[in-house]
N, CA, C and O atoms as a MOPAC input file, in Angstrom:
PM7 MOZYME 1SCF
protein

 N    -17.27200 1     3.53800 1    44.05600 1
 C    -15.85500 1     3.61700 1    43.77500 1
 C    -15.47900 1     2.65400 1    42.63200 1
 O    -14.98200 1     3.05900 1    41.58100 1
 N    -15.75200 1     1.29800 1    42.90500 1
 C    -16.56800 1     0.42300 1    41.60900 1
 C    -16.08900 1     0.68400 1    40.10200 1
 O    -15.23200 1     0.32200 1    39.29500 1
 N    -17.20100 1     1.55600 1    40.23600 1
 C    -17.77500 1     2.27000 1    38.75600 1
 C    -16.73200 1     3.55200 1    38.32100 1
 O    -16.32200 1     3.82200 1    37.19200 1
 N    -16.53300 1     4.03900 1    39.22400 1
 C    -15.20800 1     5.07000 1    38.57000 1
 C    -14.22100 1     4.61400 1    38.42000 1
 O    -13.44600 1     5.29200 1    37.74600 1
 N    -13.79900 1     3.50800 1    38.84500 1
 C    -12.43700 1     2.90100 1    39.04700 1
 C    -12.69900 1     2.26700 1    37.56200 1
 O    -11.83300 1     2.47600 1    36.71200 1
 N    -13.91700 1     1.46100 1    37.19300 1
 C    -13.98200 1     0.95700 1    35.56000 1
 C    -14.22300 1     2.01300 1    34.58600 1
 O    -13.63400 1     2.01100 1    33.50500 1
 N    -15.02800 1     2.88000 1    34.90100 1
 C    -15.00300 1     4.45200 1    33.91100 1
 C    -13.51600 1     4.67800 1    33.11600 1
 O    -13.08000 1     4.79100 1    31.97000 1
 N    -13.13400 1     4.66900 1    34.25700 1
 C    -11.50700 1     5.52400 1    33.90900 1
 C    -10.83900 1     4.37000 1    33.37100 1
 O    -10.19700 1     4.68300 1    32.36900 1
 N    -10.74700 1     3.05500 1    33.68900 1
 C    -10.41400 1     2.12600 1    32.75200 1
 C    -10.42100 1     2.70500 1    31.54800 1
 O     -9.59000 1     3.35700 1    30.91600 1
 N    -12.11700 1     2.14800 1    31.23600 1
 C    -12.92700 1     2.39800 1    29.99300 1
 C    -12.23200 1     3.52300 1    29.05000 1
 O    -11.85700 1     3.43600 1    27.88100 1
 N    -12.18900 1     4.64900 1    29.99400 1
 C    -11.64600 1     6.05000 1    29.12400 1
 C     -9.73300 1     5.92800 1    28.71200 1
 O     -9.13400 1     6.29800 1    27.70200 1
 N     -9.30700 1     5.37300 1    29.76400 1
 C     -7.89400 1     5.29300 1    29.25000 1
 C     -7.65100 1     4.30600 1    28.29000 1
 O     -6.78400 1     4.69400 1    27.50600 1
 N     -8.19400 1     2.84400 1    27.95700 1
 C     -8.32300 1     2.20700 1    26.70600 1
 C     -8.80500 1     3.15000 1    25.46000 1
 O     -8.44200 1     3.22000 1    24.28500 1
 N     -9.54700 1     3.67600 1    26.04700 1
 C    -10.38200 1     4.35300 1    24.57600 1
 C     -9.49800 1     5.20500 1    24.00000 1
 O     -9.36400 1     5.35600 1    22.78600 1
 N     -8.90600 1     5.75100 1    24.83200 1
 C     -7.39400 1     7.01900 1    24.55100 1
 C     -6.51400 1     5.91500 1    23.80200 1
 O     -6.16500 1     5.96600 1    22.62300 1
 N     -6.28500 1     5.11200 1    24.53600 1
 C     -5.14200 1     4.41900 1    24.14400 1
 C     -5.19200 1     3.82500 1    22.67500 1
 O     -4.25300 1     3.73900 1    21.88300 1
 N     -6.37100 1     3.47500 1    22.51600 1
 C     -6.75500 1     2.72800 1    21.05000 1
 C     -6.83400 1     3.86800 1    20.14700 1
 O     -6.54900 1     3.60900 1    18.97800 1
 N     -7.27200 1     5.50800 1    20.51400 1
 C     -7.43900 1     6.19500 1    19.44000 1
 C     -5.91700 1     6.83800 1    19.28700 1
 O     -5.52500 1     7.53900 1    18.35500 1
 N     -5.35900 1     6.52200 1    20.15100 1
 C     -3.39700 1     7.07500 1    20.16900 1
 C     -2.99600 1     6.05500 1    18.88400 1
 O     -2.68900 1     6.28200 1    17.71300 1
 N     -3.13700 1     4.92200 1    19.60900 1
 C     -2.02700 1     4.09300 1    18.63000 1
 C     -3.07000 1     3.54200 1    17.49000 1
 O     -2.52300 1     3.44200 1    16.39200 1
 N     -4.34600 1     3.19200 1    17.50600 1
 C     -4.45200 1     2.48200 1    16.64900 1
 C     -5.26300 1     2.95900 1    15.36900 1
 O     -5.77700 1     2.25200 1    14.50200 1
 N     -5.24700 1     4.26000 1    15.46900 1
 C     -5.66800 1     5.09000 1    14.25300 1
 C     -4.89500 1     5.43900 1    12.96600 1
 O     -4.03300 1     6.31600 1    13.01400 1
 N     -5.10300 1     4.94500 1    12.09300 1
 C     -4.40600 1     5.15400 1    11.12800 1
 C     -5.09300 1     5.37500 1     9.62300 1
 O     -5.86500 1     4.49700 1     9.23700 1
 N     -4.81700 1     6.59800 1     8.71000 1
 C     -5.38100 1     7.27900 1     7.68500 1
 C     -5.30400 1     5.79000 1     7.03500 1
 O     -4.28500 1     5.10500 1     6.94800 1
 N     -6.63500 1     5.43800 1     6.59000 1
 C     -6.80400 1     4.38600 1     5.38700 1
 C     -6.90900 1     4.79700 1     4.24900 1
 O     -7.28800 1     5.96800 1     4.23300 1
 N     -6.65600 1     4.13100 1     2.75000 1
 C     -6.93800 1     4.47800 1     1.80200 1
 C     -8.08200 1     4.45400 1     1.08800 1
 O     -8.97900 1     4.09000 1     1.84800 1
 N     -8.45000 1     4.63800 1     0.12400 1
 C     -9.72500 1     4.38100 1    -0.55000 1
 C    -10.21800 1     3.18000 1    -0.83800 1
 O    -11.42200 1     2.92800 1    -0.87600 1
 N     -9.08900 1     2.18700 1    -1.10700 1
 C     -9.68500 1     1.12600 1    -1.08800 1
 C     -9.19000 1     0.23300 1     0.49600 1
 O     -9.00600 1    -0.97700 1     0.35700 1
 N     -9.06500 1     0.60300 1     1.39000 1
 C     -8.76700 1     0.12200 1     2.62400 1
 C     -7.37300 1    -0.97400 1     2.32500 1
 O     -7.19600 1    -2.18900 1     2.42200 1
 N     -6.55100 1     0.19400 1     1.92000 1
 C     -4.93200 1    -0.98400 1     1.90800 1
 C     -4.36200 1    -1.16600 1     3.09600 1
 O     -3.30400 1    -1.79400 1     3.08300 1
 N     -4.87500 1    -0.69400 1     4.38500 1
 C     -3.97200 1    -0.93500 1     5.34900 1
 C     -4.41400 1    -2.72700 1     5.96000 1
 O     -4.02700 1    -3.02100 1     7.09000 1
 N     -5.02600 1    -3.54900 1     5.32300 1
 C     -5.27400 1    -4.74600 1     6.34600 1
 C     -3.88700 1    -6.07200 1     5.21600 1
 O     -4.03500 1    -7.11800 1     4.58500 1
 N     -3.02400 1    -5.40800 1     5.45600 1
 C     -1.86000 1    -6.47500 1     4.90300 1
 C     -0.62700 1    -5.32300 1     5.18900 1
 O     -0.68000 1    -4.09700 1     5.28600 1
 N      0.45200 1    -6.24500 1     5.27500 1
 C      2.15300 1    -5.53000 1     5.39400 1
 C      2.59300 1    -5.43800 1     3.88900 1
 O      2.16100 1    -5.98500 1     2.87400 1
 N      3.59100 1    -4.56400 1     4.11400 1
 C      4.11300 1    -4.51500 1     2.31300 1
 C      5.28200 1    -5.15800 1     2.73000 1
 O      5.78900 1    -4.96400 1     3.83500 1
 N      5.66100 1    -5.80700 1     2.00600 1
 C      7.22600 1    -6.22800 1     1.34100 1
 C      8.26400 1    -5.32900 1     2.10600 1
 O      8.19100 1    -4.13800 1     1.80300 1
 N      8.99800 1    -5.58800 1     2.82500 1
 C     10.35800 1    -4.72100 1     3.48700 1
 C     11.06000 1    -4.05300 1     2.16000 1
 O     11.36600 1    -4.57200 1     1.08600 1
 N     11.18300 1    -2.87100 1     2.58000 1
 C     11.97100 1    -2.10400 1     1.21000 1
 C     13.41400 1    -2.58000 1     1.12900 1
 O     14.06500 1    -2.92900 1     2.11300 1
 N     13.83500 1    -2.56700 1    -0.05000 1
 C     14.66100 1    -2.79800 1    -0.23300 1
 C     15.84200 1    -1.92300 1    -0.65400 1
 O     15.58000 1    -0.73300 1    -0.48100 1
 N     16.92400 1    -2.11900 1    -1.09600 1
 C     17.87200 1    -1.04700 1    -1.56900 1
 C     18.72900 1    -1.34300 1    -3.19700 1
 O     19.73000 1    -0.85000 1    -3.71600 1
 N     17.67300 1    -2.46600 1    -3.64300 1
 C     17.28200 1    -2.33700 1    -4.93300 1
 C     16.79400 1    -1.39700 1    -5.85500 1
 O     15.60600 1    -1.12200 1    -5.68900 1
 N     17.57100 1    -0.61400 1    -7.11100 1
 C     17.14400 1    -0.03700 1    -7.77000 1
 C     16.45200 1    -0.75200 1    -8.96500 1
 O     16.88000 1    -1.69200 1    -9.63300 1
 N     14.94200 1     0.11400 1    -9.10100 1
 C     13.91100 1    -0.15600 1   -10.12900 1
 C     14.80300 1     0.16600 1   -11.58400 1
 O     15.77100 1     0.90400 1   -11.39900 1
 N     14.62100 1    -0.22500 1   -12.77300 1
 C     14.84200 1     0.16800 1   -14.04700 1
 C     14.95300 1     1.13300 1   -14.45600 1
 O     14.03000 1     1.94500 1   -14.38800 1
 N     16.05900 1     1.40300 1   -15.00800 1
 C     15.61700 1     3.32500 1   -15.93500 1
 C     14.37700 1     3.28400 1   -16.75400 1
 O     14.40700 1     2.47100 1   -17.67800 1
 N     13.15900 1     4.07500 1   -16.59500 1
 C     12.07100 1     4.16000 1   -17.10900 1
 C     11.06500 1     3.10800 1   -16.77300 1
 O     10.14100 1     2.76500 1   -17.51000 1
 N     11.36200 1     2.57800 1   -15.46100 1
 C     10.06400 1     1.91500 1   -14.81900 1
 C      9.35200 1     2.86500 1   -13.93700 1
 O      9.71200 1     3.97000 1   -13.52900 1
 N      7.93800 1     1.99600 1   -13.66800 1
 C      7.17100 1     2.93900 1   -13.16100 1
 C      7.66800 1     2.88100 1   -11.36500 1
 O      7.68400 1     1.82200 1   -10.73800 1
 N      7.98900 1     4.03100 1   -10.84800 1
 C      8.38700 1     4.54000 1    -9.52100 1
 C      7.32900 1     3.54600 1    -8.69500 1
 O      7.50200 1     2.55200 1    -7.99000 1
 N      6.33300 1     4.17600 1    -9.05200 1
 C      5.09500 1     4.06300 1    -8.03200 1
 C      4.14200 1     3.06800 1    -8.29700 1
 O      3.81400 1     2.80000 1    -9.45300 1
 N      3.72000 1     2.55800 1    -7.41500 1
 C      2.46500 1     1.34500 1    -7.39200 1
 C      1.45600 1     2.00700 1    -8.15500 1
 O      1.00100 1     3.01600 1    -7.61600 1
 N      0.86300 1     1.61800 1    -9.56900 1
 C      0.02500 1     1.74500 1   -10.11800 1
 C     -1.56500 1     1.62000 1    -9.26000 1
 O     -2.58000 1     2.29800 1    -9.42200 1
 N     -1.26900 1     0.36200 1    -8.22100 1
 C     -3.13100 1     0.73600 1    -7.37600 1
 C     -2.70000 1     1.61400 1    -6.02800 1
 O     -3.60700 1     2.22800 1    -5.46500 1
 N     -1.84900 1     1.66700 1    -5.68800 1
 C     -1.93300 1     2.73500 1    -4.67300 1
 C     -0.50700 1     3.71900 1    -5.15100 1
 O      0.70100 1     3.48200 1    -5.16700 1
 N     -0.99200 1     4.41400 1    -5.36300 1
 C     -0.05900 1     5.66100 1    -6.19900 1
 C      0.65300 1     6.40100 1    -4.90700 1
 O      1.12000 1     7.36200 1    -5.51800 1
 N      0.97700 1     6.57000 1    -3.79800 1
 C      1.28700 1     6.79200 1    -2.91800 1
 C      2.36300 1     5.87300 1    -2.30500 1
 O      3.12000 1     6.30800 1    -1.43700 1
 N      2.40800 1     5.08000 1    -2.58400 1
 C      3.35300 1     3.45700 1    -2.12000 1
 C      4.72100 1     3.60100 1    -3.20700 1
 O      4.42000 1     3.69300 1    -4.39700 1
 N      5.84500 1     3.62000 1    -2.93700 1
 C      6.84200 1     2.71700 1    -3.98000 1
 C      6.83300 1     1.53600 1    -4.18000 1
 O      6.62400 1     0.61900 1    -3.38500 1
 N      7.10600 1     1.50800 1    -5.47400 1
 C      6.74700 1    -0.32000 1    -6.29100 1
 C      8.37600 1    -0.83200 1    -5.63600 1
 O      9.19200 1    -0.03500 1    -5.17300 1
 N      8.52200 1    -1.90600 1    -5.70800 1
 C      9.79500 1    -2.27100 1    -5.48300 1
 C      9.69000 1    -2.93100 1    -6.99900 1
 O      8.82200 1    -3.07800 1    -7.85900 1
 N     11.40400 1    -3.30800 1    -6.77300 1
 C     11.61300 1    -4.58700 1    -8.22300 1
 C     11.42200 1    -5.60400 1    -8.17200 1
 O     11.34200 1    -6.21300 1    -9.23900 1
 N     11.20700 1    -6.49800 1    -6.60800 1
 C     10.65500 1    -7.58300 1    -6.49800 1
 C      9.80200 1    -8.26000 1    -6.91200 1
 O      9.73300 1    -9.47800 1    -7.07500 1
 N      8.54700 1    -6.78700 1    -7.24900 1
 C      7.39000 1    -7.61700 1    -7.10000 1
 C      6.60500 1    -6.78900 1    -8.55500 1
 O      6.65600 1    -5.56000 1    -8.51800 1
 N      5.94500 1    -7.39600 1    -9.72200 1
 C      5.87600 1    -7.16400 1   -10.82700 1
 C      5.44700 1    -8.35500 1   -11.60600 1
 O      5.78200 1    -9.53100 1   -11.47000 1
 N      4.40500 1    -7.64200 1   -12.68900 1
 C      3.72600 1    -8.48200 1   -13.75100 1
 C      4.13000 1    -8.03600 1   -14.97800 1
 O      4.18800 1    -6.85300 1   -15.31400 1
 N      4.40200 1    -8.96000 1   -15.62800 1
 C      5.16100 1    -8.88900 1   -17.28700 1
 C      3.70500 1    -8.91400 1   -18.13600 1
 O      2.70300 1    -9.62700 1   -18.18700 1
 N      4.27200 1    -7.56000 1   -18.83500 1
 C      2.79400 1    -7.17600 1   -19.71400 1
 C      3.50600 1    -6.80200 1   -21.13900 1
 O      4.38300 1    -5.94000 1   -21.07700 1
 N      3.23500 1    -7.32400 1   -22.30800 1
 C      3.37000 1    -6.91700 1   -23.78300 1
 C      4.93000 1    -6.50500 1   -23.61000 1
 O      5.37400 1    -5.36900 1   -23.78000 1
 N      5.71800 1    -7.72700 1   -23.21600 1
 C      7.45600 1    -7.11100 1   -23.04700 1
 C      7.31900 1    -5.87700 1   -22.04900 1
 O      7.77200 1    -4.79700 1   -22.42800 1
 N      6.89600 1    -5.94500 1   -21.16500 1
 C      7.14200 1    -4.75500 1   -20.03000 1
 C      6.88200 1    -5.16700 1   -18.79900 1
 O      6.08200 1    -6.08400 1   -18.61300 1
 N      7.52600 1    -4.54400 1   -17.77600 1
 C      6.87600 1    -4.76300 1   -16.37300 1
 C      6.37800 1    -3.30300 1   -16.00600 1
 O      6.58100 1    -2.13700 1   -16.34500 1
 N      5.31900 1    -4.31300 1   -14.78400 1
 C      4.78900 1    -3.28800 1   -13.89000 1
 C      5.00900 1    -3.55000 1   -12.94300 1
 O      4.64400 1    -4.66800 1   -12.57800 1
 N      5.71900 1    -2.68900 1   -12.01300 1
 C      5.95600 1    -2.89400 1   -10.17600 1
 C      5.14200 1    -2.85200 1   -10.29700 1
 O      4.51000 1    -2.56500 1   -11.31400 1
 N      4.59400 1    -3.30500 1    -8.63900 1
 C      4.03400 1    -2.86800 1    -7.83600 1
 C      4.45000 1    -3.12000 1    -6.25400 1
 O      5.40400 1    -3.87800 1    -6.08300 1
 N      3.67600 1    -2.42300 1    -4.81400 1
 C      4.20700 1    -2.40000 1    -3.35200 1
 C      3.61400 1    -3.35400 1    -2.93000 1
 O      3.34300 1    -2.99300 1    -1.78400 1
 N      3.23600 1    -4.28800 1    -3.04900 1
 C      3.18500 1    -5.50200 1    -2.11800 1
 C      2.18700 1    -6.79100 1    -3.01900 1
 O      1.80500 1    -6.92500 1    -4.18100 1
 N      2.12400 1    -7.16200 1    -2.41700 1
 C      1.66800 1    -8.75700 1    -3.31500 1
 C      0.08700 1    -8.88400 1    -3.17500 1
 O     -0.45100 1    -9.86600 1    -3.68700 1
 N     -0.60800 1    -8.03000 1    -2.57300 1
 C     -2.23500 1    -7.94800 1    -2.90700 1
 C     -2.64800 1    -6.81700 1    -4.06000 1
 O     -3.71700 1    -6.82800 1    -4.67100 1
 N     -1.36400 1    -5.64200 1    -4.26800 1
 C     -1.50500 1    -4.87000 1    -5.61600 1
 C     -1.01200 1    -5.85600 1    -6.75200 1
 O     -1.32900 1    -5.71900 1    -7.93400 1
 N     -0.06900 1    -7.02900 1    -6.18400 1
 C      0.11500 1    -7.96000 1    -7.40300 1
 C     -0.81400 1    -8.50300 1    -7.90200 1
 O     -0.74400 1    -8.75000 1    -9.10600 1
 N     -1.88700 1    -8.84000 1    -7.22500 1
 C     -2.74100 1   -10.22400 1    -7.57500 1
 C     -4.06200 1    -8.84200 1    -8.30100 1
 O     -4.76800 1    -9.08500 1    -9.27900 1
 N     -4.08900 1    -7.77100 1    -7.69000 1
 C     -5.38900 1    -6.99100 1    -8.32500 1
 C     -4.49700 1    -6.47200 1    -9.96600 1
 O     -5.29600 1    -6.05000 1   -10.80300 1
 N     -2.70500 1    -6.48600 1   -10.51700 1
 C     -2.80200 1    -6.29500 1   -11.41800 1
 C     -2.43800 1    -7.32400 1   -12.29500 1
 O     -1.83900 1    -7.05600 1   -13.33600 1
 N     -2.72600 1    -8.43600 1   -11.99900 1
 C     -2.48300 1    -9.58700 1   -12.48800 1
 C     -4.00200 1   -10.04100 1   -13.23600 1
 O     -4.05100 1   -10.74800 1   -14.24300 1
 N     -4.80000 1    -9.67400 1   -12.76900 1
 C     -6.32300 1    -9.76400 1   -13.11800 1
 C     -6.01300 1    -8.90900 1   -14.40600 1
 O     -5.97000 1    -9.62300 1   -15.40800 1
 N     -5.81900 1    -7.76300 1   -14.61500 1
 C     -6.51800 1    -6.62000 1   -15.95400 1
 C     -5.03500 1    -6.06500 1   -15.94000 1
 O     -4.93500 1    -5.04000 1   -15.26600 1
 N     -3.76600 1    -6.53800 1   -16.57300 1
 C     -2.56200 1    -5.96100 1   -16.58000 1
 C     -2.47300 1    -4.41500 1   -17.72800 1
 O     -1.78600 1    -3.39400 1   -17.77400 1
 N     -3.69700 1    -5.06900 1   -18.59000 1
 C     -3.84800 1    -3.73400 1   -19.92000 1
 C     -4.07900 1    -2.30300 1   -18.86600 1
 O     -3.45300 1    -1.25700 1   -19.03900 1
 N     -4.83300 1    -2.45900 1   -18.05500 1
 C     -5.71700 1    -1.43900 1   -17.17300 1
 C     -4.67500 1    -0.72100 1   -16.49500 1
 O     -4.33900 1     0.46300 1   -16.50500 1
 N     -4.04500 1    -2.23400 1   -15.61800 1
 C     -2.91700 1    -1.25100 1   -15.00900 1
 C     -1.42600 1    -0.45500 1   -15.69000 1
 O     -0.75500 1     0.53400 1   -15.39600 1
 N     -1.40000 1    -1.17900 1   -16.40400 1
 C     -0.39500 1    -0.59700 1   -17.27200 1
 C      0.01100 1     0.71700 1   -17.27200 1
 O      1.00600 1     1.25200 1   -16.78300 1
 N     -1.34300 1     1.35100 1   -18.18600 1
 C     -1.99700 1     2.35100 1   -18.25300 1
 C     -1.40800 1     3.18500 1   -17.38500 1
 O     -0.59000 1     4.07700 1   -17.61000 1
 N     -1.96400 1     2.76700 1   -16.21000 1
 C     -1.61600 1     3.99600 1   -15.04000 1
 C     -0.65500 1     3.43300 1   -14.50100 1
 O     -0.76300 1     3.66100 1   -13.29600 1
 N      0.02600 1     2.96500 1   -14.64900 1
 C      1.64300 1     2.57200 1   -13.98300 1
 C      2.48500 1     3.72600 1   -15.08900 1
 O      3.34600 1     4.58100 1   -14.88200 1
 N      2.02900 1     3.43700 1   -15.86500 1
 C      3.02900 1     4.94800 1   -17.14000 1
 C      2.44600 1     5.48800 1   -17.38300 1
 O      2.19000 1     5.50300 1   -18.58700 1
 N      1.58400 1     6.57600 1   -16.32000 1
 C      0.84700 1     7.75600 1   -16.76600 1
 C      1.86500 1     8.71700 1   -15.99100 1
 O      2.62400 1     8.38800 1   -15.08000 1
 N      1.70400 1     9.97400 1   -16.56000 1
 C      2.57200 1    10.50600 1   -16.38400 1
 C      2.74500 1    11.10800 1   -14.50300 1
 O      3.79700 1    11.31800 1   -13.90000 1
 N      1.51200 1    11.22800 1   -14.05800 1
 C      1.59900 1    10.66300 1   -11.95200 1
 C      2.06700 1     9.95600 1   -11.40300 1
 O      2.33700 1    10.12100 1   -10.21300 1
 N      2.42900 1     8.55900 1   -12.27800 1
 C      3.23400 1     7.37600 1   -11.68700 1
 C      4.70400 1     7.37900 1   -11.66100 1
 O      5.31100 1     6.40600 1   -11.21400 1
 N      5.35100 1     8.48100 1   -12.14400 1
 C      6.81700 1     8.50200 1   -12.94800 1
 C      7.37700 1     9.65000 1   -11.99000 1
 O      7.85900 1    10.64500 1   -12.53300 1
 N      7.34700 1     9.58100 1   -10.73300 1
 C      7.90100 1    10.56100 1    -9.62100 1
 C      9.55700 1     9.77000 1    -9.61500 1
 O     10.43800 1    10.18800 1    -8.86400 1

């Protein structure tokens, strides 16, 4: 009785963890940090909408690197620090024409 009584434990955790704690990751595994609470700040006429490293995310105006007289959003402060490294790179794809939703 024992052993079924921990079975079924076993199986209702296992449910329980694949209920709640599954969640689609990205390619580069962005889910192990929180983003920035959105805000109800509007971005610039002709800034880039979208987070240049995760193109799926909105950039807020908070958070941004000044490149050749320009900014680049980006959604949270670990896409800050990866476009703070190579701002030419991200640039790029912050104003490609996918980023401008």
């Amino acid at each position: 009785m024992k052993k079924l009584f921990a079975l079924g434990c076993i199986m209702l955790m296992t449910v329980g963890l694949l209920v709640t704690g599954c969640e689609k990751k990205s390619k580069e595994d962005h889910t192990d940090h929180e983003h920035e609470e959105k805000t109800s700040e509007v971005l610039p006429e002709g800034a880039n909408l979208m987070c240049p490293v995760m193109p799926d995310e909105k950039a807020l105006v908070s958070l941004f690197v000044e490149f050749e007289d320009n900014k680049i959003y980006v959604c949270c402060k670990k896409c800050l620090g990866k476009v703070k490294v190579d701002p030419a790179s991200w640039y790029a794809k912050a104003y490609s024409d996918k980023h401008q939703h």
